[in-house]
N, C-alpha and C positions, 0 to 999 in steps of 0.2 A: 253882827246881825245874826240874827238865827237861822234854822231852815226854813222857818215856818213863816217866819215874816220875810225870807228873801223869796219863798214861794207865791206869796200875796203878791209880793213887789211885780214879780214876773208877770202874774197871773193878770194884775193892773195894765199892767204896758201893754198887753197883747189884748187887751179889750179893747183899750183906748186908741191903740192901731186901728183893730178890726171896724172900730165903730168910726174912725174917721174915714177908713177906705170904703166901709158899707153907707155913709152917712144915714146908718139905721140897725138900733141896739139889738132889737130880733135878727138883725140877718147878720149882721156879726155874730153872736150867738148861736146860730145856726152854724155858719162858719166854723165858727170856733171848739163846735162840740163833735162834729159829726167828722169820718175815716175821711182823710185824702190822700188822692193817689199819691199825690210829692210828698207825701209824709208817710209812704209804708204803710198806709192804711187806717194810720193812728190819727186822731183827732188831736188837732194844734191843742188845745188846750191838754192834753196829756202830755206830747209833745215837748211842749214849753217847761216842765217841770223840773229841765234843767239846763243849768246856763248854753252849753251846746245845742240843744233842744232851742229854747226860745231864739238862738240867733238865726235859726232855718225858720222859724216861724216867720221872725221880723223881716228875714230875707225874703221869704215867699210872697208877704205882703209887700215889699218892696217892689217888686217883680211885676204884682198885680197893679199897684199904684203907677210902675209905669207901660204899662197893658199889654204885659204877656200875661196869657191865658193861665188860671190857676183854679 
């Protein structure tokens, strides 16, 4: 697989999280673009661009999905 399409692949999962955690594509989205604090500032979708990356992302929504504050 490539960079490019393992980048997609990531980039897929971590919507499709966000949008099951937010049950709503704009605030996922929102989520997904904008600095958080548990993430250094960076926006999960930057974030995620690499496999270590995306597991702190998946984690974080994990986290939130079982309702610690994020």
């Amino acid at each position: 697989m490539t960079d490019e399409a393992e980048q997609a692949e990531r980039l897929a999962t971590i919507e499709r999280l966000a949008t099951e955690y937010f049950k709503d594509p704009a605030k996922a989205q929102r989520w997904l673009t904008q600095p958080h604090m548990m993430l250094d500032l960076i926006a999960p979708i930057e974030v995620a661009k690499t496999n270590d990356g995306l597991e702190r992302v998946i984690s974080l929504l994990g986290r939130a999905a079982s309702g610690v504050a994020v």
